[in-house]
C-alpha positions as CSV (number, residue, x, y, z in Angstrom):
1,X,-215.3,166.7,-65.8
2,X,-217.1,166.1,-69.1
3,X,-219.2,162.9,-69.6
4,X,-220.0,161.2,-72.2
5,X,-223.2,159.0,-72.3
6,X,-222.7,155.3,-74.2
7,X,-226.1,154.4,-75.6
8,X,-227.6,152.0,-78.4
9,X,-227.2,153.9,-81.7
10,X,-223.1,154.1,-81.3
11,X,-220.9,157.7,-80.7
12,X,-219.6,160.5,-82.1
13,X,-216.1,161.2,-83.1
14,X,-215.8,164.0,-80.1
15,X,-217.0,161.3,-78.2
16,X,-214.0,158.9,-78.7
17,X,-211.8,162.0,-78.8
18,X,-212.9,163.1,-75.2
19,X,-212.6,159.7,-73.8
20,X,-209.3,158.8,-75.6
21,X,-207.6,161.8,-75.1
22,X,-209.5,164.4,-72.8
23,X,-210.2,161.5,-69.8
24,X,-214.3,162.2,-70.0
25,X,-216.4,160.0,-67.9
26,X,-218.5,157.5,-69.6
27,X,-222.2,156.4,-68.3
28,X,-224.5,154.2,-69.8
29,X,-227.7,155.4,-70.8
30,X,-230.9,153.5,-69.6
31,X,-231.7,152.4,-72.9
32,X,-228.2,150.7,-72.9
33,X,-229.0,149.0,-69.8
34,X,-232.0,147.8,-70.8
35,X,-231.2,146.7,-74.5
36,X,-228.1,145.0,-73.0
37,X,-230.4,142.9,-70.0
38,X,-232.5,142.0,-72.9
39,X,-230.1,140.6,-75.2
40,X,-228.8,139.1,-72.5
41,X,-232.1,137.3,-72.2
42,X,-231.9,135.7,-75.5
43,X,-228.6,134.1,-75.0
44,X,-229.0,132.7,-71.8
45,X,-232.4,131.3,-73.4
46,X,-229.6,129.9,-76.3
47,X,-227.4,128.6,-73.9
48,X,-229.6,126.1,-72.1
49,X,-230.9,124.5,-75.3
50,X,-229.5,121.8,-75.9
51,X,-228.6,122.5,-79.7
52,X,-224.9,124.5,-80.4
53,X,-224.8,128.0,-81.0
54,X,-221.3,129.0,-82.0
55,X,-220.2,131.8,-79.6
56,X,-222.4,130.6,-77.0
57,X,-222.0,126.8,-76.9
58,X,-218.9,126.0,-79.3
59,X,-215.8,126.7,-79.6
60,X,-214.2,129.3,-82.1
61,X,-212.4,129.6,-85.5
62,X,-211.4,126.5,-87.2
63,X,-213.0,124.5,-83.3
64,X,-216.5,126.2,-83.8
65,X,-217.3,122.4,-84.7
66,X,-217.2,121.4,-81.0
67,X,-220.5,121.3,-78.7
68,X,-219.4,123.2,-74.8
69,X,-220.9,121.5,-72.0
70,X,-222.4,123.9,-69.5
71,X,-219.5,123.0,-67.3
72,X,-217.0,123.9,-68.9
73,X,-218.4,127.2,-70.7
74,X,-216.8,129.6,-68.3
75,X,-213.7,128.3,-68.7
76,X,-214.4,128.3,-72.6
77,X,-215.0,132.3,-72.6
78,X,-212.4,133.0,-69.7
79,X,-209.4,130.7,-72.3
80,X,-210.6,132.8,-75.3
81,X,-209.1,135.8,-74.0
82,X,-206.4,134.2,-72.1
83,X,-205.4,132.4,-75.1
84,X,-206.0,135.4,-77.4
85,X,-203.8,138.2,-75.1
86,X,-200.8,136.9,-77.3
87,X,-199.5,140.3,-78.6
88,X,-196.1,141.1,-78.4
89,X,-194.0,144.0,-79.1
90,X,-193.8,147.6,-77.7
91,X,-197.0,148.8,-75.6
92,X,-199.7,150.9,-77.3
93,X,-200.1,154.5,-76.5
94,X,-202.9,155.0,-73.5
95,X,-205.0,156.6,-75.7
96,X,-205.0,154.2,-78.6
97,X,-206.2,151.8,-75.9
98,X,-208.8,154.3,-74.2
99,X,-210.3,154.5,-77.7
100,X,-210.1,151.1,-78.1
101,X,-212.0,150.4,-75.1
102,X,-214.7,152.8,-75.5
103,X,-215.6,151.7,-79.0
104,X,-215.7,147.8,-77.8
105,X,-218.0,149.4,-75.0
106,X,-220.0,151.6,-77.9
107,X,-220.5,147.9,-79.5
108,X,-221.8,146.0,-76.3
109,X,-224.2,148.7,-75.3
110,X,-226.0,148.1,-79.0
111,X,-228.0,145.6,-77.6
112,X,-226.6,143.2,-80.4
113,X,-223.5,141.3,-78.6
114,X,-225.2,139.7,-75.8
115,X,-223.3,140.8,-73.1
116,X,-224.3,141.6,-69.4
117,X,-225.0,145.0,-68.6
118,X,-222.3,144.4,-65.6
119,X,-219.8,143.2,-68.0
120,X,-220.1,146.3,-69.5
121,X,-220.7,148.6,-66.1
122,X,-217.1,147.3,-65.8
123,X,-215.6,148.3,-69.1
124,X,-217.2,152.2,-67.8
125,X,-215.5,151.9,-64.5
126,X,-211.6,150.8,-65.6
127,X,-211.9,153.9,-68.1
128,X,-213.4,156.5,-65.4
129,X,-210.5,154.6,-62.9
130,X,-207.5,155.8,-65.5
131,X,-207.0,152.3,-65.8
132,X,-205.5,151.2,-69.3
133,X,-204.3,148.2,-69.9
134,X,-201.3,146.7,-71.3
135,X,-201.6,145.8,-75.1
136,X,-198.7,145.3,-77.5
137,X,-197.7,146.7,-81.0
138,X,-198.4,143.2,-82.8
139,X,-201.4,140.7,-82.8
140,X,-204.3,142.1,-84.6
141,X,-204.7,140.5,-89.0
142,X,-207.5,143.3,-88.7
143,X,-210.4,140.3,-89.4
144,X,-212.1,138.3,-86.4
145,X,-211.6,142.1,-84.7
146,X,-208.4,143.3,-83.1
147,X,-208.1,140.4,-81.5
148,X,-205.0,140.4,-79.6
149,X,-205.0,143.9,-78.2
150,X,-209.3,143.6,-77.5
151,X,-208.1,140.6,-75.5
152,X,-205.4,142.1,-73.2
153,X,-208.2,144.9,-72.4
154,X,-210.6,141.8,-71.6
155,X,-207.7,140.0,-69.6
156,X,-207.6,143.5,-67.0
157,X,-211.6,142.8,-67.0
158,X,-210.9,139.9,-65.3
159,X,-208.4,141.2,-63.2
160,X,-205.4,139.5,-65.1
161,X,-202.5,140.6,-67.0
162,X,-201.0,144.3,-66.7
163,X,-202.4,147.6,-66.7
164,X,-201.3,151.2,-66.3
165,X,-202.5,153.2,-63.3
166,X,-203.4,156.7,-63.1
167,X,-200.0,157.9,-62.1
168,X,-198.7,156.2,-65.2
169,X,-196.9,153.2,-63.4
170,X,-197.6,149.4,-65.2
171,X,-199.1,147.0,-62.3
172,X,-200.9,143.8,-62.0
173,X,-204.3,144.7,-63.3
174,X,-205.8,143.1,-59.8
175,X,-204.0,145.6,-57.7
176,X,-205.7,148.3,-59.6
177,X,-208.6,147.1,-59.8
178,X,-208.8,146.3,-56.3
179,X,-207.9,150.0,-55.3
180,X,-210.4,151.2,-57.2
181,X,-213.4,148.8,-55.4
182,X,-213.8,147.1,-59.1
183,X,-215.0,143.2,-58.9
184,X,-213.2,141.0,-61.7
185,X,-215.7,140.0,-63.9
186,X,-216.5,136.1,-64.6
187,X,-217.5,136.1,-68.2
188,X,-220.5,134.0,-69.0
189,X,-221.4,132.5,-72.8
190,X,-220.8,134.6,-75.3
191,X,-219.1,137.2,-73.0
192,X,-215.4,136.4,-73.9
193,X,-216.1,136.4,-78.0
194,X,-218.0,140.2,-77.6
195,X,-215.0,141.6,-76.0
196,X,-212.4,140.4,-78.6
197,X,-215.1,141.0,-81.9
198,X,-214.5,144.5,-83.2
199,X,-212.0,146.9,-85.6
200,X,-212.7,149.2,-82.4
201,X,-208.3,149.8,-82.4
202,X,-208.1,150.8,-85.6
203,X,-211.4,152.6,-86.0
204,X,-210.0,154.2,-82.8
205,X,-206.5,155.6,-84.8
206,X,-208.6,156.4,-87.6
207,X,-210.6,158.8,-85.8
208,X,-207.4,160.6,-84.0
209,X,-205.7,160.8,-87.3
210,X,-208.4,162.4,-88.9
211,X,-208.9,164.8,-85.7
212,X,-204.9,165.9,-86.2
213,X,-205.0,165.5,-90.2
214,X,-207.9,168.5,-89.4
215,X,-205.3,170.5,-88.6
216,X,-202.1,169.7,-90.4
217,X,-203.8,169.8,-93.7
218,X,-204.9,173.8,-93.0
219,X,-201.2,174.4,-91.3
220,X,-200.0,173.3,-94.5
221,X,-202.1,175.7,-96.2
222,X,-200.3,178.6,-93.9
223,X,-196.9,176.9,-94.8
224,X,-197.6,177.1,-98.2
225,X,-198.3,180.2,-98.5
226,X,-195.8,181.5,-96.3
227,X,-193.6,179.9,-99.0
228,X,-194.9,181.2,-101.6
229,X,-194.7,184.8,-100.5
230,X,-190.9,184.2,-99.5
231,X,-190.2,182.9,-103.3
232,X,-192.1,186.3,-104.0
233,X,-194.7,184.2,-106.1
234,X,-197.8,185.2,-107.3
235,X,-201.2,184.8,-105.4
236,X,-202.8,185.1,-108.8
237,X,-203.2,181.6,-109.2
238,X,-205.5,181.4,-106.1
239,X,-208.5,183.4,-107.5
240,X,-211.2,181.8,-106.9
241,X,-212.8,182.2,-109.9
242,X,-209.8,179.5,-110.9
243,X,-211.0,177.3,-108.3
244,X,-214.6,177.5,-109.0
245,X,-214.0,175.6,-112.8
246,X,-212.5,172.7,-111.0
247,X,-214.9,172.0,-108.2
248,X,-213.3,169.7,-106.3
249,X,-214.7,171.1,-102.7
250,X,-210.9,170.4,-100.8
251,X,-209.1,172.2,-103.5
252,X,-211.4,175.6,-103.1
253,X,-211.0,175.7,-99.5
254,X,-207.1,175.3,-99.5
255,X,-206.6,177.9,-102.0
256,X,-209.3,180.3,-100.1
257,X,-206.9,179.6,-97.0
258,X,-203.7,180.6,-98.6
259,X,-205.1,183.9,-100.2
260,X,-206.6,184.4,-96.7
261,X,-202.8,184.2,-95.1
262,X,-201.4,186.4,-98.1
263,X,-203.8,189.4,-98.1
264,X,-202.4,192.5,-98.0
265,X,-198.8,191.1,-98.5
266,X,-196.1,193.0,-100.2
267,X,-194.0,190.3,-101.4
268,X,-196.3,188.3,-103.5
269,X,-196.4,189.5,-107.0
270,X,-193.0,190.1,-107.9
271,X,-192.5,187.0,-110.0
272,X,-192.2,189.5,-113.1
273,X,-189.3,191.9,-111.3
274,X,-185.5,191.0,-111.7
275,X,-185.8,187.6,-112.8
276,X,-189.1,187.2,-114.6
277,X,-191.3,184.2,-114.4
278,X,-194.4,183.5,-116.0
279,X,-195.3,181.0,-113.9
280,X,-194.0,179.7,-110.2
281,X,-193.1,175.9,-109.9
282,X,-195.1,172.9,-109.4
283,X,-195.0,173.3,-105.3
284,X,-195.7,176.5,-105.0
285,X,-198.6,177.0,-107.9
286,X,-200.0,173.9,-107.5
287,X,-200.2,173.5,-103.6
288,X,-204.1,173.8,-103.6
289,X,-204.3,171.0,-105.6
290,X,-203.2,168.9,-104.1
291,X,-203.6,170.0,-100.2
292,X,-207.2,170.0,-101.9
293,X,-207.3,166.5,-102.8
294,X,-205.7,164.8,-99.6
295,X,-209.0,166.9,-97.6
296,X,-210.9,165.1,-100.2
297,X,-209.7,162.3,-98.7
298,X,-209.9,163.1,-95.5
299,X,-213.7,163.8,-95.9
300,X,-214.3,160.6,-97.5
301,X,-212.9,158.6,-94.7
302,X,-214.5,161.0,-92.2
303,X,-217.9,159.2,-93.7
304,X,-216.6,155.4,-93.2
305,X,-215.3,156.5,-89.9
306,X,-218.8,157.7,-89.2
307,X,-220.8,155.0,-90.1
308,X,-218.5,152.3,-88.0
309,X,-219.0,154.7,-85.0
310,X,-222.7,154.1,-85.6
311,X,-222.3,149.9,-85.8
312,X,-222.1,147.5,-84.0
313,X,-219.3,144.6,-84.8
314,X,-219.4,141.7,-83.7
315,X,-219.7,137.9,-84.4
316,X,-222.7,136.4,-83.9
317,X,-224.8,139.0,-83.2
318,X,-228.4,139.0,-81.5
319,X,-231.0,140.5,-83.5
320,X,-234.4,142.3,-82.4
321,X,-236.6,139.0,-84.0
322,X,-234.1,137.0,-81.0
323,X,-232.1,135.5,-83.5
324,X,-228.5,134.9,-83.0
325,X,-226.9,135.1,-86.1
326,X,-223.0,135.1,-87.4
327,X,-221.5,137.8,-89.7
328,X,-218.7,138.5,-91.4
329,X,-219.0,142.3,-90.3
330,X,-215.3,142.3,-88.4
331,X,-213.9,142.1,-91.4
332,X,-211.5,145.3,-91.8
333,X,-211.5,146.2,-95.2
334,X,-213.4,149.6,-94.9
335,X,-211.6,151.0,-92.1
336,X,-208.1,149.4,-93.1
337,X,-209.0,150.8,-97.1
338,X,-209.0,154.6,-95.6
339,X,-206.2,154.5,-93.7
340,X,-204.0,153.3,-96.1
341,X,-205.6,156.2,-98.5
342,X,-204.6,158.5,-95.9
343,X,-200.9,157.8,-95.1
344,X,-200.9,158.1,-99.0
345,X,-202.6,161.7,-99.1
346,X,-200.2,162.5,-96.1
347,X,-197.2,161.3,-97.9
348,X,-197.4,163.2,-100.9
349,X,-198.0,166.2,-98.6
350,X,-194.9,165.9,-97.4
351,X,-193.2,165.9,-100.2
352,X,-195.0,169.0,-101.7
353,X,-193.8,170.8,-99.0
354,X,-189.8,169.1,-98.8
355,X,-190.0,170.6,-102.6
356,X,-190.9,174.1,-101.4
357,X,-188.3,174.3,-98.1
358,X,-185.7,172.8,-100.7
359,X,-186.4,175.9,-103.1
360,X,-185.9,178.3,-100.7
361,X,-182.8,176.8,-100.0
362,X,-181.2,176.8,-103.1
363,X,-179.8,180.4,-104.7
364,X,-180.7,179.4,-108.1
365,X,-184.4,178.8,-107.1
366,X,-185.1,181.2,-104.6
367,X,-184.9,184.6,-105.8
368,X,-182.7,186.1,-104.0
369,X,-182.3,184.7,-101.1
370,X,-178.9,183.4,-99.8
371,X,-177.7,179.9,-100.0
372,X,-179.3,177.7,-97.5
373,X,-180.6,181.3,-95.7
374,X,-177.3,181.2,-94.2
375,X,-175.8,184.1,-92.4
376,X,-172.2,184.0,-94.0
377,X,-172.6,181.2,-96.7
378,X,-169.2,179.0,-96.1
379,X,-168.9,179.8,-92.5
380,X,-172.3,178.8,-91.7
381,X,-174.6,175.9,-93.5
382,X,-177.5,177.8,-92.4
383,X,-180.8,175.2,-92.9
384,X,-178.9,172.9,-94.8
385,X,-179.2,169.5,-92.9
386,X,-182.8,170.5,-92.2
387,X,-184.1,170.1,-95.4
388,X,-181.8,166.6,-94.9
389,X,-183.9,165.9,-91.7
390,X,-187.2,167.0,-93.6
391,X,-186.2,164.4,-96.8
392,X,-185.7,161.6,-94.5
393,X,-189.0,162.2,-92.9
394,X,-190.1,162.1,-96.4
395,X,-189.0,159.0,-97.2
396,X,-190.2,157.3,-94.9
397,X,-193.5,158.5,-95.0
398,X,-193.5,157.4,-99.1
399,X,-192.0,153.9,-98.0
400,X,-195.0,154.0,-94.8
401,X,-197.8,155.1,-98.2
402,X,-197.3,151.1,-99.2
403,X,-200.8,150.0,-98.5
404,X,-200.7,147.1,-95.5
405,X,-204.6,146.8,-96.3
406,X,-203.1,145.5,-99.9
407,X,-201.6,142.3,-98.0
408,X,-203.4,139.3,-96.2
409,X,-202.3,136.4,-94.1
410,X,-204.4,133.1,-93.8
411,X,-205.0,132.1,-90.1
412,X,-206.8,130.2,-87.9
413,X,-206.0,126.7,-90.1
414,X,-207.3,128.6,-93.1
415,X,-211.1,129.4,-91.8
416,X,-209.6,132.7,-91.5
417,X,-208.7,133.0,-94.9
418,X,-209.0,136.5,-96.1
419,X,-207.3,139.4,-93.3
420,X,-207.7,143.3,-94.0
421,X,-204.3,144.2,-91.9
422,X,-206.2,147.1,-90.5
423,X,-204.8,147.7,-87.3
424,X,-201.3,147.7,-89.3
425,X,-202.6,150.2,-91.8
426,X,-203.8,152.2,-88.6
427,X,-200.6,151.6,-86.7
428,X,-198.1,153.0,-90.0
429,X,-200.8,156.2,-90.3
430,X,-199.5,157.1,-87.0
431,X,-196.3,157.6,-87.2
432,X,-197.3,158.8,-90.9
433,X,-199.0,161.5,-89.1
434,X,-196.0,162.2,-87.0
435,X,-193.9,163.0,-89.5
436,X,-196.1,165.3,-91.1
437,X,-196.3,167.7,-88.3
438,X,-192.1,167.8,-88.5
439,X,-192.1,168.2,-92.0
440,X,-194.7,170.9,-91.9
441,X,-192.6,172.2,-88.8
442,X,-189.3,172.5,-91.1
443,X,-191.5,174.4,-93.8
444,X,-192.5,176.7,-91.5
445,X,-188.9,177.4,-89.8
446,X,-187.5,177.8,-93.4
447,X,-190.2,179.9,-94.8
448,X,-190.6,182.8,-91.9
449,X,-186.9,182.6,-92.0
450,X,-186.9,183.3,-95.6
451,X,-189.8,186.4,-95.1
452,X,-187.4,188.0,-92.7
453,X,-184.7,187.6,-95.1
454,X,-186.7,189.7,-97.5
455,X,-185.8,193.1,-96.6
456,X,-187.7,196.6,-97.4
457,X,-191.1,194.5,-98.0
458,X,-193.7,193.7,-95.9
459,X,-195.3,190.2,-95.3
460,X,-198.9,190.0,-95.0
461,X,-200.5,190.8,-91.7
462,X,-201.6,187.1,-91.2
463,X,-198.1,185.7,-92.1
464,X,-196.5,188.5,-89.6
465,X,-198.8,187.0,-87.1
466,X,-197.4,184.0,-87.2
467,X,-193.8,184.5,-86.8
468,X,-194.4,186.5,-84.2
469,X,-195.7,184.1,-82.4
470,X,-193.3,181.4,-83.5
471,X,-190.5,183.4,-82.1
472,X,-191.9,183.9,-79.2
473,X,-192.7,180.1,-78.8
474,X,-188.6,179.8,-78.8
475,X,-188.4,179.3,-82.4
476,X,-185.0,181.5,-83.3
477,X,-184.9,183.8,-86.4
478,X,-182.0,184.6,-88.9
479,X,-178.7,184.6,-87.9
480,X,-175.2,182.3,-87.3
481,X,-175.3,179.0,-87.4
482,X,-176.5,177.5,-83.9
483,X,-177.6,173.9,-82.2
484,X,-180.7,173.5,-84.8
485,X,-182.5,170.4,-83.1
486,X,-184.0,172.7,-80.1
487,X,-185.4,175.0,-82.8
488,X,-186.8,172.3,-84.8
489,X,-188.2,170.8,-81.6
490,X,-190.0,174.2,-81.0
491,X,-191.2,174.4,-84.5
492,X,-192.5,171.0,-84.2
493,X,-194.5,171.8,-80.9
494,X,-195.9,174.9,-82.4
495,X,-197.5,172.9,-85.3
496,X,-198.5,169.9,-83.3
497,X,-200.3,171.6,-80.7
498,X,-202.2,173.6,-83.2
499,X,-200.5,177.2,-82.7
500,X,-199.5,177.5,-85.8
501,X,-203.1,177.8,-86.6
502,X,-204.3,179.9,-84.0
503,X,-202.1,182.5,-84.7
504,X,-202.9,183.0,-88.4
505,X,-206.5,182.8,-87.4
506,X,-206.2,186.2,-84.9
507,X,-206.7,187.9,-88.3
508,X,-207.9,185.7,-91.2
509,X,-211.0,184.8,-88.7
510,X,-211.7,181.1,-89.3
511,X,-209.8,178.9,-92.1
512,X,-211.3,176.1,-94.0
């Protein structure tokens, strides 16, 4: 099994992608060890003075005004989390919280949190045991970290609360740990505040939904131009000598990718036959532009992503000179900014697409092909209530594009004054993304449909590719009406799972 090594100059994105999704192993590096013992140093060093240091002798928030005895300091850290597990709602996918986990764990092992080098030994072993704890929908502002769902990962830590096994069952998080010959830990000063100090959820989401926005942005492309070569448009538009005078870098590589899946076709070009045209519509012309602009996007959040995989958050924080100083760096705002940006990039993807399936739908628009690609127009509504399926996705998806990173909440008796709603902005992009893929999925139903439809000329090699293998992924061609939602369902895997893709790819060679 792969492992991925946690040292102290933070992760990759294939790092958090292996861990969340692929179940790698994590290890900690030496140099994590030893930055982590040393850190340590300088807190317990803190804690025995007698002057407070908030995080390691006070309390927290709007009670950071009260001095901890020594006495009572374990109770302090081990109440922090208790008191902080307070989310509620539906549980968080497993790998949401795998990612979540690893990046808290990317944090500690900075050498700036202060944290015992067992504390985080620990965090290693409940990921290499498949055990994921329980955290709910709602309880993270996105400021002070993700507080709630950080602190139901800490509660399993300490061999409390709920957790998911490796077979999938939900237990008490002291069974499984016991199974698995892992000690509770017994957090120490400081210990309690590390673990809940981070944007590690939604800088976890951020990551996955750039890792799948990869690949729905150059299925679109495909989708597009399968489109396109149904509505018998014109692939003149996607020279890229037009490109080159408008150099945004997204909208070169979408257009390369569509004339890449239309070479060679035989149905592109006839906008000037029985109907002329002298140009083709918004959604079909224009798709580069903006495909091109939301992987604009995605590049420029790729690069906040990147540099919050190489921090460390957390409040205070202990610096090389031995200082222990507090930060605002929890705050949300550059992760939450992003994925609001993103949900709106994906949105009005969507809706480029809903425009194109709705044109080959309609007889007046699609020239020549039959109402709703019906079989026997009248008898059958052919992909009718698709397109219904793919507007309601849309819709949501413009209604999901209201920035949550927009809003914010006082807390904490107003010391928390000022919230980025990050993990909310992460939790919307989600389902954002989800909706994509089935709107993309219906494209692609409608569109190879279409191509078949267009007898006596011959699609491009790529584009034949492709609905090849889409039929023989259970996706039915023309014909009578019949149960739609298993099709769908197959179209939808076949995009999801990145086939799509692959099989333009077995003869463009790579796409952008």
């Amino acid at each position: 099994m792969h492992t991925v090594v946690v040292g102290t100059s933070g992760v990759t994105a294939s790092d958090v992608l292996a861990v969340a999704r692929g179940g790698a192993r994590v290890e900690l590096s030496d140099e994590a060890v030893a930055a982590l013992a040393a850190a340590r140093e300088i807190v317990d060093a803190l804690a025995a003075k007698p002057e407070p240091v908030y995080g390691v002798s006070t309390g927290f928030g709007a009670l950071a005004t009260r001095h901890i005895s020594q006495e009572l300091r374990t109770q302090l850290q081990r109440n922090i989390v208790r008191s902080h597990a307070a989310g509620m709602g539906p549980r968080v996918e497993r790998e949401v919280v795998r990612a979540l986990m690893f990046l808290r764990l990317k944090t500690v092992c900075s050498g700036h949190t202060g944290v015992r080098p067992e504390v985080a030994q620990t965090i290693a072993d409940l990921l290499n045991a498949g055990i994921t704890p329980v955290v709910h929908e709602y309880g993270s502002l996105g400021c002070s970290g993700d507080l709630a769902p950080l602190s139901h990962c800490a509660l399993a830590l300490m061999g409390e609360g709920d957790a998911e096994g490796p077979d999938g069952a939900v237990r008490p998080a002291a069974e499984l740990l016991a199974e698995h010959g892992i000690a509770p830990v017994e957090l120490r000063e400081k210990e309690g505040l590390a673990l809940l100090n981070g944007t590690d959820g939604m800088l976890g989401m951020l990551v996955m939904a750039l890792a799948d926005l990869d690949t729905l942005y150059t299925s679109a492309d495909i989708t597009a131009a399968l489109s396109l070569e149904a509505l018998l448009g014109t692939d003149k538009v996607l020279a890229p000598e037009l490109h080159a005078i408008r150099p945004h870098p997204g909208q070169g590589a979408s257009a390369a990718n569509m004339l890449a899946v239309l070479k060679d076709s035989q149905l592109t070009g006839h906008h000037q036959d029985d109907a002329p045209r002298v140009q083709d519509a918004y959604s079909v012309r224009c798709a580069p532009q903006v495909a091109g602009a939301g992987r604009d996007t995605l590049a420029h959040a790729r690069l906040v992503a990147e540099r919050e995989l190489a921090a460390a958050v957390d409040n205070p924080v202990v610096l090389p000179d031995g200082r222990v100083e507090s930060n605002g760096n929890f705050h949300g705002a550059p992760v939450a900014y992003v994925l609001d940006f993103l949900a709106i990039a994906a949105a009005d993807l969507a809706s480029i697409a809903e425009r194109r399936t709705d044109r080959l739908l309609d007889k007046n628009r699609s020239h020549g092909l039959p109402p709703f690609l019906a079989d026997d127009p009248g008898v059958d509504s052919g992909l009718m209530i698709a397109q219904y399926t793919q507007a309601a996705l849309v819709s949501e998806m413009k209604r999901l594009a209201v920035p949550a990173s927009a809003d914010s909440i006082p807390s904490s008796a107003m010391q928390e004054d000022h919230v980025s709603m990050g993990w909310s902005a992460a939790r919307k992009l989600r389902t954002a993304v989800d909706n994509l893929t089935r709107v993309l999925a219906i494209e692609l139903y409608a569109a190879t449909r279409a191509v078949e439809l267009r007898e006596g000329l011959t699609p491009a090699p790529a584009t034949r590719a492709v609905i090849d293998a889409v039929r023989q992924a259970g996706v039915e061609g023309p014909g009578p009406d019949r149960f739609l939602a298993p099709d769908l369902a197959a179209a939808d895997a076949f995009v999801r799972d990145g086939l799509l893709v692959a099989a333009a790819e077995k003869v463009t060679g790579p796409l952008r």
